[in-house]
LUMMI-694964 format. One line per 3 residues: number of its first residue (from 1); their letters; for each residue y, x, z of N, C-alpha, C, O, CB. Coordinates in pm, 1 decimal. Each point is the difference from the previous one (the first is absolute). Glycine has a CB too. Example, Ala and Ser with C-alpha at 12.3 -4.5 7.8 and 13.67 -1.06 7.14 Angstrom:
<atoms>
1) AS) -569.0/1319.0/780.0/119.0/-89.0/0.0/120.0/90.0/0.0/-1.9/103.6/66.5/-115.4/-292.8/58.1 | 222.3/154.2/-196.6/119.0/82.0/6.0/109.0/-77.0/73.0/110.8/50.9/16.9/-173.6/67.5/-231.4
</atoms>
This chain:
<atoms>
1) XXX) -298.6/12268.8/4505.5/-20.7/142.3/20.7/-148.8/33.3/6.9/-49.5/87.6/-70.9/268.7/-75.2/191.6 | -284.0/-79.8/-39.5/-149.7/-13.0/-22.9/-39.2/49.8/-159.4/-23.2/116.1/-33.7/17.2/-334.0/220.0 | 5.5/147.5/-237.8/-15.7/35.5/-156.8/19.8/148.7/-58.8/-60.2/51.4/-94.2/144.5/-283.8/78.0
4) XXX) 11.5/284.4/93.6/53.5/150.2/-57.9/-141.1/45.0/58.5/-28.5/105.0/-57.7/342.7/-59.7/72.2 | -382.2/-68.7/46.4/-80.5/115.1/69.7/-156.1/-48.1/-37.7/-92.9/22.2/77.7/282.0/36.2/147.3 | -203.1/-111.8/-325.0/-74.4/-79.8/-82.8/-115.0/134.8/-66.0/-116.7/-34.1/-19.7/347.4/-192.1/-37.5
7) XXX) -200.9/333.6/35.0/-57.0/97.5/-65.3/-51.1/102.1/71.1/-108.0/54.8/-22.1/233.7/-113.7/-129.5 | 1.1/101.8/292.8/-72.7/36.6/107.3/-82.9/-26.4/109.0/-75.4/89.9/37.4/201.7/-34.1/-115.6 | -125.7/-167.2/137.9/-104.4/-85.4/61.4/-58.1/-75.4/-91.3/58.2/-99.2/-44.0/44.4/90.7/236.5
10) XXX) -188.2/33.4/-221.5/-51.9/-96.5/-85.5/-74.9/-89.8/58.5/11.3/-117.8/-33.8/-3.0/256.5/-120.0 | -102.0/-99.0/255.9/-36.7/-90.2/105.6/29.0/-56.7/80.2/-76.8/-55.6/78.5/3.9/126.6/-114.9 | 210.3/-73.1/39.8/49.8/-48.3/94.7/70.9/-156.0/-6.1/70.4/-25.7/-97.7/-63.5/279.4/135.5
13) XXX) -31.3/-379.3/91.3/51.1/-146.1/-80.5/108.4/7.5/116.9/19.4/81.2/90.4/-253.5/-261.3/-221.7 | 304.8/46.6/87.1/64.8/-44.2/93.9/27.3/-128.1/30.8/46.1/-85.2/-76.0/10.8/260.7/40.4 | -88.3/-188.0/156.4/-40.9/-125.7/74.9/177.5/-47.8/32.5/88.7/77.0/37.0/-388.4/10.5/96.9
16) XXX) 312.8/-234.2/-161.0/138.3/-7.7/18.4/-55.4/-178.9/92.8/-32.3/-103.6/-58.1/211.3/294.3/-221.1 | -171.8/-168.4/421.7/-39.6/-70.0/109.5/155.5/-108.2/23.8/116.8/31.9/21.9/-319.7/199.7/92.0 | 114.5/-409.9/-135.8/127.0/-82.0/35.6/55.8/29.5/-130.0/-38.7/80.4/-84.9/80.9/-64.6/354.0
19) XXX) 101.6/-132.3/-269.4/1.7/-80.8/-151.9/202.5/-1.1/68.3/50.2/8.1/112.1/-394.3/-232.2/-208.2 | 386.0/213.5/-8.3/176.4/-10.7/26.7/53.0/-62.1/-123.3/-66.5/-48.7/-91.4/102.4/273.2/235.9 | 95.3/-216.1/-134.5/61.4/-83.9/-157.1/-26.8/93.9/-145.4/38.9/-30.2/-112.8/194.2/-85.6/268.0
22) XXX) -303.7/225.9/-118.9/37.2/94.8/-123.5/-149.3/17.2/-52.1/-28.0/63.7/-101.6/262.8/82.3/197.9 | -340.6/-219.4/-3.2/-138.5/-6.4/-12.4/-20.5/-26.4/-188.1/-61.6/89.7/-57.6/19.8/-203.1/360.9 | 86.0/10.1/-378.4/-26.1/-28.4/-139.9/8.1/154.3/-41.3/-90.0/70.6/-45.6/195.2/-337.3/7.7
25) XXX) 51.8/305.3/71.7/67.4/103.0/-142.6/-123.1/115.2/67.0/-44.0/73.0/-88.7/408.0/-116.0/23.6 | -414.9/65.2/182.5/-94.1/68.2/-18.5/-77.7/37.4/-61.9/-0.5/109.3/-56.6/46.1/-153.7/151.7 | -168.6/-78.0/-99.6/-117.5/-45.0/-41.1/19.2/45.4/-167.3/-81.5/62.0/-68.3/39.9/-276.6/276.6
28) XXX) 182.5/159.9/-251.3/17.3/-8.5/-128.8/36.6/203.9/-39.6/-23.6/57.9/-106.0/132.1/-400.3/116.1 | -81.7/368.8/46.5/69.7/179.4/-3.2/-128.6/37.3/5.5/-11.2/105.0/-63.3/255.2/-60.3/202.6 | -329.0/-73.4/-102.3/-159.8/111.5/54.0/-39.0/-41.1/-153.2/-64.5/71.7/-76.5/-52.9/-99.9/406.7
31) XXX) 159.5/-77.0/-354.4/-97.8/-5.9/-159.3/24.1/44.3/-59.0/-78.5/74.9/-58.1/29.0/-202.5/34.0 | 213.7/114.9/-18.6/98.5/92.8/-60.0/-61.7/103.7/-31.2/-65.7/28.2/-100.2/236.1/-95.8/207.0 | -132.1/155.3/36.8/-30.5/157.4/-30.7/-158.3/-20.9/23.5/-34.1/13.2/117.6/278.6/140.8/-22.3
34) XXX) -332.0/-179.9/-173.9/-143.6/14.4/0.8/-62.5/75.0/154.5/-54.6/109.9/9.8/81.9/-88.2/-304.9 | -6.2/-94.5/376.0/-12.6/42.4/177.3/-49.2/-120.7/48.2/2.2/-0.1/123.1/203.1/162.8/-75.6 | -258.3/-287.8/-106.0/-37.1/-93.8/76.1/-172.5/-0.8/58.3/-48.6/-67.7/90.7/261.8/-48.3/-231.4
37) XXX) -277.3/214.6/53.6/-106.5/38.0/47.0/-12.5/115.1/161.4/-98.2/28.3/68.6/61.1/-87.2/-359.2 | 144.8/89.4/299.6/27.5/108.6/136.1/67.3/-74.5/73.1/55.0/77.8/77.9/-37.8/140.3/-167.7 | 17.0/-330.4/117.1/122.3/-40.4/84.6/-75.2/-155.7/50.4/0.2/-101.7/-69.3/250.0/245.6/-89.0
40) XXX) -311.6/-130.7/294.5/-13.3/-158.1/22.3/114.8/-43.7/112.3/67.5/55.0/87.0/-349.6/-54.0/-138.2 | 263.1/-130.2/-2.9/134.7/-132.9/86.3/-125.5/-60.9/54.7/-102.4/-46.0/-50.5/360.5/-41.6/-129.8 | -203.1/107.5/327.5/-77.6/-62.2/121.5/38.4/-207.9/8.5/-56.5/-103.4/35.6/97.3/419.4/128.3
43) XXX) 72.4/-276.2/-215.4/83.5/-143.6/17.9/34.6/-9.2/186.1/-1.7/108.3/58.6/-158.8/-262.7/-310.6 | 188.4/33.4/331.3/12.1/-13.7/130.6/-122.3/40.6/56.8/-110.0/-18.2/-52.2/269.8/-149.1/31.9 | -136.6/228.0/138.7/-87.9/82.4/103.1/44.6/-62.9/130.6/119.7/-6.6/28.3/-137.9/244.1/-160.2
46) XXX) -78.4/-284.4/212.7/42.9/-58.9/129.0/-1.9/125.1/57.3/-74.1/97.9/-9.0/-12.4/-339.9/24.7 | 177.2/217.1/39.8/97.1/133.1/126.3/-101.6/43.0/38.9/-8.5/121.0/-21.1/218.8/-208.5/136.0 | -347.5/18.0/-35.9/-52.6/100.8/94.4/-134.7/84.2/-76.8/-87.3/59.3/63.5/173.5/-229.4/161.8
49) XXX) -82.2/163.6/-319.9/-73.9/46.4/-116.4/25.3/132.5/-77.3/-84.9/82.3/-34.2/73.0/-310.6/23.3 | 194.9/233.3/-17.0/35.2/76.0/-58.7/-49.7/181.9/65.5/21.4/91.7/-79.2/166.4/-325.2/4.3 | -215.9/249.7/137.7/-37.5/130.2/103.0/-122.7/70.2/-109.3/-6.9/117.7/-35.3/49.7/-249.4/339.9
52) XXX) -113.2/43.4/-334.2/-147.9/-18.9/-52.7/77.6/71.0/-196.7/-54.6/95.9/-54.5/-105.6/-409.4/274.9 | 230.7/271.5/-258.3/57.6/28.8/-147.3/70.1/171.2/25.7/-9.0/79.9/-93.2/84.9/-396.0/15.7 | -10.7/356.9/205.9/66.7/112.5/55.9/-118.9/96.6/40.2/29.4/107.3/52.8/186.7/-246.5/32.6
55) XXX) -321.6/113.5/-103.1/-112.3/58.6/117.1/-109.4/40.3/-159.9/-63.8/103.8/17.3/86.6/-312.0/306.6 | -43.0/153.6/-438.6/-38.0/6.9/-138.4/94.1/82.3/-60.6/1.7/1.4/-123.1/-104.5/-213.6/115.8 | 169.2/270.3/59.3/184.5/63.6/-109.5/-49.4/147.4/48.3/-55.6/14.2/108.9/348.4/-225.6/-68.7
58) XXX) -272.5/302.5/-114.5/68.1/171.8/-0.7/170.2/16.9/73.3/38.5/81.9/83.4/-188.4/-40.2/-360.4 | 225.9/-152.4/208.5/137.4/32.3/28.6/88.0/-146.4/-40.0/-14.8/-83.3/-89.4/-25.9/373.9/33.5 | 144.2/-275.3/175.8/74.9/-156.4/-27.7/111.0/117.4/-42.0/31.7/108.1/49.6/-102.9/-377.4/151.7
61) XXX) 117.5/186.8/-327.4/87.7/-10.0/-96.2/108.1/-172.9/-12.6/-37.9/-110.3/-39.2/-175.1/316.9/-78.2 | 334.0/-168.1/162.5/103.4/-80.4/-36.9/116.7/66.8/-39.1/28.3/118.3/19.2/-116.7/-268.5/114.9 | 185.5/20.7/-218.6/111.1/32.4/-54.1/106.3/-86.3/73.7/113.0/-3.2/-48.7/-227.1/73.1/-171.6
64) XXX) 90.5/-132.6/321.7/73.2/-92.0/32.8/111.1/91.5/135.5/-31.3/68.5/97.3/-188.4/-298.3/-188.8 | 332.8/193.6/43.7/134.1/11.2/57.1/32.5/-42.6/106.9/80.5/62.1/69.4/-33.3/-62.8/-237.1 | -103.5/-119.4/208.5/28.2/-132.8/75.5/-72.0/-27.2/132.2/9.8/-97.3/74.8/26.9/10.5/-295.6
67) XXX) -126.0/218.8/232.4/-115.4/-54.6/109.2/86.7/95.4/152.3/6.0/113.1/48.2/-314.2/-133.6/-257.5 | 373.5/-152.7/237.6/96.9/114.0/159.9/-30.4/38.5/108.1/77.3/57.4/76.6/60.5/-141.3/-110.4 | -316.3/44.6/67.9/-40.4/5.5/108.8/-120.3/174.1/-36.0/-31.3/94.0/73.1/82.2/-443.9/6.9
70) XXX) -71.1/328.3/-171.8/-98.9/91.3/-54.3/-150.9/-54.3/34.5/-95.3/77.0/-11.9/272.7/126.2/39.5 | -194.6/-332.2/13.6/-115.5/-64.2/28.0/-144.6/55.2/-115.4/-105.3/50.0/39.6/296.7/-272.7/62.8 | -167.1/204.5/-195.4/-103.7/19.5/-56.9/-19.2/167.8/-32.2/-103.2/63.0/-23.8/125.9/-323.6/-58.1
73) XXX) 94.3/298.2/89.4/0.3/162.9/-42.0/-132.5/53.5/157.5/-91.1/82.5/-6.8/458.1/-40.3/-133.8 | -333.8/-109.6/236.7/-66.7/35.3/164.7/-149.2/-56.6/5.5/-89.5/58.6/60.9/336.8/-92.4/76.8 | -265.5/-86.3/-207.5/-109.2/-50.2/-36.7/-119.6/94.2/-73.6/-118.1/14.6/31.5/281.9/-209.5/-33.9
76) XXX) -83.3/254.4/-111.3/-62.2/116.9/-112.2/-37.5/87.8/129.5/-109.8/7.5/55.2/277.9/-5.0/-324.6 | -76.1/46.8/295.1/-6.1/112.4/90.9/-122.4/37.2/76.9/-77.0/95.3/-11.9/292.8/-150.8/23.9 | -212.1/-73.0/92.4/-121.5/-32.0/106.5/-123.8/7.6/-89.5/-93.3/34.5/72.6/226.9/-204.7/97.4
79) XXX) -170.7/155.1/-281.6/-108.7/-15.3/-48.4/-27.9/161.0/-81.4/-87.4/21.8/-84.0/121.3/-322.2/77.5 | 50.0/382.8/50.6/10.4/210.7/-108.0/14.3/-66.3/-85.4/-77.2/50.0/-81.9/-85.4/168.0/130.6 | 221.6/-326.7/-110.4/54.3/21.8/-132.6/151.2/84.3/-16.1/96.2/-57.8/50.8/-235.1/-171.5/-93.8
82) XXX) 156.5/318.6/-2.3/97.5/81.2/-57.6/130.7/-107.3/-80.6/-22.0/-102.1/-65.2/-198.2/315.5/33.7 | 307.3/-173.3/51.2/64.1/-157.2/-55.4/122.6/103.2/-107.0/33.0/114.2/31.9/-54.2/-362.2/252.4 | 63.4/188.9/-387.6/62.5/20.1/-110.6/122.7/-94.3/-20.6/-12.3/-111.6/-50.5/-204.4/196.7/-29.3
85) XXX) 345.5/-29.4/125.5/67.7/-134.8/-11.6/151.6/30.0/-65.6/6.2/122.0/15.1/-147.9/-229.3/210.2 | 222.7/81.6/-266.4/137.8/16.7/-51.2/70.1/34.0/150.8/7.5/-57.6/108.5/-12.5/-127.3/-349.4 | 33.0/261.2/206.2/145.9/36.3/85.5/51.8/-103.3/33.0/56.2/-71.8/-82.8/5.3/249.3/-18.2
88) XXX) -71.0/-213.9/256.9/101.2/-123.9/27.6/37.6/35.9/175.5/-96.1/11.3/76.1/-37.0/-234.5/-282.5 | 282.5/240.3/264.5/25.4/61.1/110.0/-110.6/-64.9/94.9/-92.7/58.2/56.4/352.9/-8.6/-110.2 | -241.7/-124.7/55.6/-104.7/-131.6/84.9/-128.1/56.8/63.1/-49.9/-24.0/109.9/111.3/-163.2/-291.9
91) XXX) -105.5/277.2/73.4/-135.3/69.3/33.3/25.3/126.2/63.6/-97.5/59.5/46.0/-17.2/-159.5/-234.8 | 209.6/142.4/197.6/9.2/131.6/58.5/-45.6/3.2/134.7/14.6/-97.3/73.9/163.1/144.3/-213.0 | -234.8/64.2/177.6/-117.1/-31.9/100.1/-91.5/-27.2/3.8/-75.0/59.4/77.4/164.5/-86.4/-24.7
94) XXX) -139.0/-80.7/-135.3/-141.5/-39.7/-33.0/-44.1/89.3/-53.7/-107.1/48.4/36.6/124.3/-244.2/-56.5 | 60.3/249.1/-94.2/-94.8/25.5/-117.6/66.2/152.1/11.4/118.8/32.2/1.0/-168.7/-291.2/-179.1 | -67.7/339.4/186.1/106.0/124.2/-10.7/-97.1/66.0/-155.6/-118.5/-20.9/-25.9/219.8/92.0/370.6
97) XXX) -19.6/-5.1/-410.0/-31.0/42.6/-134.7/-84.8/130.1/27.6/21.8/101.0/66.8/200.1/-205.7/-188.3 | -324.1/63.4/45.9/-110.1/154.0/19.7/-75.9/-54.7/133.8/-120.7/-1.2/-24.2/301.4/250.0/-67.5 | -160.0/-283.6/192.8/-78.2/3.1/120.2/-78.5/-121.8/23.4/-98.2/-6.5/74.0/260.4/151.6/15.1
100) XXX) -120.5/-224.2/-145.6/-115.9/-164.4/49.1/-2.0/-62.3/-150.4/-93.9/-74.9/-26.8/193.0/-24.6/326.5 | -3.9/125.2/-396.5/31.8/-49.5/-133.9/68.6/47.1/-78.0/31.9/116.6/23.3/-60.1/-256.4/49.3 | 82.8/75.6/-198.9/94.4/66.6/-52.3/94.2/-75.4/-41.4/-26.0/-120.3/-3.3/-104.6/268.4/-40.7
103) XXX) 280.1/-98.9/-4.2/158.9/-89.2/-1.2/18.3/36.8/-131.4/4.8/119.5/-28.8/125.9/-105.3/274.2 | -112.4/-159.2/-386.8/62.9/51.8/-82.6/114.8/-59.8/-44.1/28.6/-111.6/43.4/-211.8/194.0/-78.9 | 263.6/-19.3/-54.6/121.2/-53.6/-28.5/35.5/-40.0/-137.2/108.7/-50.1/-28.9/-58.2/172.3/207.0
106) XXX) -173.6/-91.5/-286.7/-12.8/-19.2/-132.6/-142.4/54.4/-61.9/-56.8/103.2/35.6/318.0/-92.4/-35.6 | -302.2/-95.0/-91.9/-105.5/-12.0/-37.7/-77.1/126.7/14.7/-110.9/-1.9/53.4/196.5/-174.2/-180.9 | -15.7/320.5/68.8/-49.6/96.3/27.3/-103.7/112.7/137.1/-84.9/89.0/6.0/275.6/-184.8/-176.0
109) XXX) -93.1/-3.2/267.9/-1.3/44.0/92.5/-173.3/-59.1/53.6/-95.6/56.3/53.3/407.5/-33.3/-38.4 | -282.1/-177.4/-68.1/-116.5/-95.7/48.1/-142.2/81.7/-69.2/-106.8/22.1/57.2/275.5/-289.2/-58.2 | -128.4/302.6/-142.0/-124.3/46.4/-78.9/-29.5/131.7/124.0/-95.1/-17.2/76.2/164.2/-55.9/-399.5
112) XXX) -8.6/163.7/333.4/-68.8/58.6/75.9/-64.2/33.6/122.4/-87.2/81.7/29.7/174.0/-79.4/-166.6 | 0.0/-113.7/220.0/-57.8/-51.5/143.4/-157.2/-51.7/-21.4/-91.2/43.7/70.3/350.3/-131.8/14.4 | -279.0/-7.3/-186.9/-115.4/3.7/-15.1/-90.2/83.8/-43.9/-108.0/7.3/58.5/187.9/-155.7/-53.8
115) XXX) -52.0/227.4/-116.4/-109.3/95.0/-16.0/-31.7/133.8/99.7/-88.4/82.8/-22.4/142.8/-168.5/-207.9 | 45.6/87.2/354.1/-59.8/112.4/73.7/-41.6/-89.1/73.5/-36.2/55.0/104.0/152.8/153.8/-117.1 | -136.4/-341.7/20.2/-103.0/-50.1/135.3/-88.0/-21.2/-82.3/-100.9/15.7/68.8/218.7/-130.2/121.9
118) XXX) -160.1/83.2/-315.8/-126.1/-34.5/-104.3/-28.0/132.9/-46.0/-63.2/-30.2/-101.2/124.8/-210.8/9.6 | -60.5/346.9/92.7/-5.7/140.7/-3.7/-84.8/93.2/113.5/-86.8/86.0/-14.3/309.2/-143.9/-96.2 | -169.6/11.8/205.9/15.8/129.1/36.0/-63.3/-111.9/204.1/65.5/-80.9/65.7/218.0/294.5/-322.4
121) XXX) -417.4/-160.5/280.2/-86.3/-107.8/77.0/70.4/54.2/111.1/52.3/-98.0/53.0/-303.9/40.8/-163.4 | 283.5/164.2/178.3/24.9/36.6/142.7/149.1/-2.2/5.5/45.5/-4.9/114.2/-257.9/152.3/-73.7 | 292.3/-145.1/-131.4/94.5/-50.8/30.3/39.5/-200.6/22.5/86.8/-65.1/58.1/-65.3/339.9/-174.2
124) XXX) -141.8/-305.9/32.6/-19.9/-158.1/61.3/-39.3/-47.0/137.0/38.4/-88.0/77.1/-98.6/72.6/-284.2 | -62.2/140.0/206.7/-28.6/-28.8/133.0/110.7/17.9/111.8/20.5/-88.1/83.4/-239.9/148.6/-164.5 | 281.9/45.5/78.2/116.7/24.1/114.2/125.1/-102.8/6.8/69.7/-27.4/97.7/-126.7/278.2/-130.9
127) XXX) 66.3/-308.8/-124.6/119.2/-90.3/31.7/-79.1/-137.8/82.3/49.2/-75.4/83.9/122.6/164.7/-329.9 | -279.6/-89.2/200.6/-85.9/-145.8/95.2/-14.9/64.8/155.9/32.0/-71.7/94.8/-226.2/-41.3/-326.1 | 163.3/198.7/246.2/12.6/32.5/142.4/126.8/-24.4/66.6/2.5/-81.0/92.8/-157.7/237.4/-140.3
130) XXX) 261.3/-95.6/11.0/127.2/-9.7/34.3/86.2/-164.0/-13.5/104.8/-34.1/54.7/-131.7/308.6/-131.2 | -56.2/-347.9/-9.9/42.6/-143.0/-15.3/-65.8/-12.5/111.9/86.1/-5.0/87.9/-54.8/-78.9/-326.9 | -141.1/75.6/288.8/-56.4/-96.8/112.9/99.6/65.7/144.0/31.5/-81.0/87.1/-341.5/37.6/-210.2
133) XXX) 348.7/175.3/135.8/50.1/49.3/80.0/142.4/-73.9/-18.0/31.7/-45.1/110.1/-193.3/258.5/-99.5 | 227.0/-233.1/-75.9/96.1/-49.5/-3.5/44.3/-201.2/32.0/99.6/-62.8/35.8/-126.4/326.0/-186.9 | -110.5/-295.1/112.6/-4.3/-105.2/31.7/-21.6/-68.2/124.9/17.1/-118.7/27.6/-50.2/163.0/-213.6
136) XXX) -17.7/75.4/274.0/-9.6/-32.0/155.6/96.9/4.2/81.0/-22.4/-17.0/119.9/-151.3/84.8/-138.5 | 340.6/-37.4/-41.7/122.5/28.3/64.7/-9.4/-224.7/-9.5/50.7/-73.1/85.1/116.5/438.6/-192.5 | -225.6/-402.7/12.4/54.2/-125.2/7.2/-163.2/-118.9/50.3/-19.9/-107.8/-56.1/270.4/197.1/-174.1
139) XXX) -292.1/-63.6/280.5/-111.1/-67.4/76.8/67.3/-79.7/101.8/112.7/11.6/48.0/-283.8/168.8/-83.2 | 36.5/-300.3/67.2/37.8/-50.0/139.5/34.7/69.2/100.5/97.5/-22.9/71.5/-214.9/-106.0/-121.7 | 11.4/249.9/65.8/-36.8/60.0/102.2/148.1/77.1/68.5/49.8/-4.0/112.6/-321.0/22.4/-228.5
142) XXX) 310.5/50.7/-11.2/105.6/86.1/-16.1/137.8/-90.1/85.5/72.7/22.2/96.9/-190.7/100.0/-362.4 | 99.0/-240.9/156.4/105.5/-132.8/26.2/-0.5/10.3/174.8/87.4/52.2/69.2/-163.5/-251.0/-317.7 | -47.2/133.9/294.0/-25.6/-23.5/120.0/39.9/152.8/122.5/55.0/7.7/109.8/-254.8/-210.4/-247.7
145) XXX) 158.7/267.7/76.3/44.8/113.3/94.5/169.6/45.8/-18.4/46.0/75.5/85.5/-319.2/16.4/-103.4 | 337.4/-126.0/-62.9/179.5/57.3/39.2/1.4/-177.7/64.6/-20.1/1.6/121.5/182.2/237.4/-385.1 | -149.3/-336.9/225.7/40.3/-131.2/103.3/-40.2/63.1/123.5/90.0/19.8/81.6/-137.5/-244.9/-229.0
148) XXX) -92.0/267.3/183.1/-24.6/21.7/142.8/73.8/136.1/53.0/-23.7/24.8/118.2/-210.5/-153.3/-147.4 | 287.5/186.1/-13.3/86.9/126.0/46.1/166.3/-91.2/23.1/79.8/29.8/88.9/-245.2/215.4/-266.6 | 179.0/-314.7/114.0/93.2/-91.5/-36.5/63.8/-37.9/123.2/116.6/25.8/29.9/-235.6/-99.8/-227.0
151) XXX) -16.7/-28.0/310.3/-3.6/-62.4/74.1/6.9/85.9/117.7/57.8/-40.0/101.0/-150.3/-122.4/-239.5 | 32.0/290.0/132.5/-56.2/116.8/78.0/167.2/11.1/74.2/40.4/-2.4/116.2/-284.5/151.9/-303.7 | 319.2/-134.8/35.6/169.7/82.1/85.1/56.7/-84.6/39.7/62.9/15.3/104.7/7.3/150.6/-228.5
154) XXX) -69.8/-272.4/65.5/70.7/-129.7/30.7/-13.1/-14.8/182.9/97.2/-5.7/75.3/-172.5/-122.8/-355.8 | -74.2/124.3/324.2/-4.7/-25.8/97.2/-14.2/113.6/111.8/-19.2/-28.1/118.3/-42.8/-166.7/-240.5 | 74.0/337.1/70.2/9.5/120.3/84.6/167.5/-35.2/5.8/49.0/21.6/110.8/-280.2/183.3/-190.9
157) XXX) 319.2/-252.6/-16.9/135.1/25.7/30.4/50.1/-129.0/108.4/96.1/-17.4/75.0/-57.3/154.3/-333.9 | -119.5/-188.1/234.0/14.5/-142.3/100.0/19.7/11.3/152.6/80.2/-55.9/74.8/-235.4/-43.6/-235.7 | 50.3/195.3/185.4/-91.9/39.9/109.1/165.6/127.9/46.1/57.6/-5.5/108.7/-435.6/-38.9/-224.9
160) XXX) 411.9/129.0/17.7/24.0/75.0/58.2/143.0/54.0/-7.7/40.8/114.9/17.3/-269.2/-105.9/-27.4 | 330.4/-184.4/-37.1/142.3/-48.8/-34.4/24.0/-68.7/174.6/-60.1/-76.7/75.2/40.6/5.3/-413.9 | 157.5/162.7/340.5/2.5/-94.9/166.5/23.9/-151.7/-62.0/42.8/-24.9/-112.7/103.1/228.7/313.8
163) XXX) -172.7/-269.8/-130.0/8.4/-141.0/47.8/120.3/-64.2/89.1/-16.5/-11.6/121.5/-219.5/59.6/-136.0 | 360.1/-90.6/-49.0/149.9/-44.1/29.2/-37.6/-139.3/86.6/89.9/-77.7/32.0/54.6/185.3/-280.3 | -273.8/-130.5/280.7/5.0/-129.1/23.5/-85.8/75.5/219.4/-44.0/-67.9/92.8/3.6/-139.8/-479.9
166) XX) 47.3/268.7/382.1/-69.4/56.6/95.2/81.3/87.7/123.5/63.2/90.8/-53.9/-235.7/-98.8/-144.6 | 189.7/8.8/343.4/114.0/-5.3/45.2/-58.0/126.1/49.7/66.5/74.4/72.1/52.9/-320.0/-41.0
</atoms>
């Protein structure tokens, strides 16, 4: 799909970070469609590195179906990248359409998710604002503060459950 948008971004590459079983028919498709000059393969990226490839990006773009945690979709996020991803229930919540990124469901949809974030700068900017805002529902900090509310009732109800053992 990249390729369709070959005439309208013209400046625009795409970085395809980390390597999988489909890495060849890639490499070999970018040549194909005369795109191997716009498209670099990072190959393997040690984990604590990858932030650094997300932090160089305009916008994370995936097609993948399969991602059940939304780990990397939250990763994009934390860094205002605007994220672009197929419709998959999994993400609901994460990803809300128009407000932190955009949801497509066929190529069409994808061509134009990208060209209003490669278009059009303040609407980039607001979906990167709203990504980082969204990405703080999933922080340590965030993490750390519902466990400690967690513990908070647990032990107000403790405190304030009669006690059957007490005469």
């Amino acid at each position: 799909m990249f390729g369709s948008l070959k005439n309208k971004l013209n400046n625009t590459k795409l970085l395809v970070v980390g390597t999988g079983p489909h890495m060849d028919y890639l490499v070999s498709l970018s040549k194909e469609k005369n795109l191997y000059d716009r498209v670099i393969f990072t190959g393997m990226i040690n984990p604590d590195q990858v932030y650094k490839y997300y932090n160089i990006s305009d916008v994370f773009v995936t097609a993948s179906t399969s991602e059940t945690q939304g780990l990397t979709y939250i990763e994009a996020l934390s860094c205002g990248l605007p994220v672009v991803c197929r419709y998959d229930p999994c993400i609901e919540g994460v990803i809300k359409h128009r407000t932190n990124g955009m949801i497509y469901n066929n190529e069409n949809e994808f061509k134009k998710a990208l060209e209003y974030i490669f278009t059009d700068d303040i609407y980039a900017r607001d979906l990167s604002k709203h990504a980082k805002i969204t990405a703080e529902r999933y922080s340590s900090k965030t993490f750390a503060k519902s466990i400690e509310e967690v513990y908070k009732d647990t032990i107000a109800s403790a405190i304030t459950a009669p006690n059957e053992y007490t005469a």
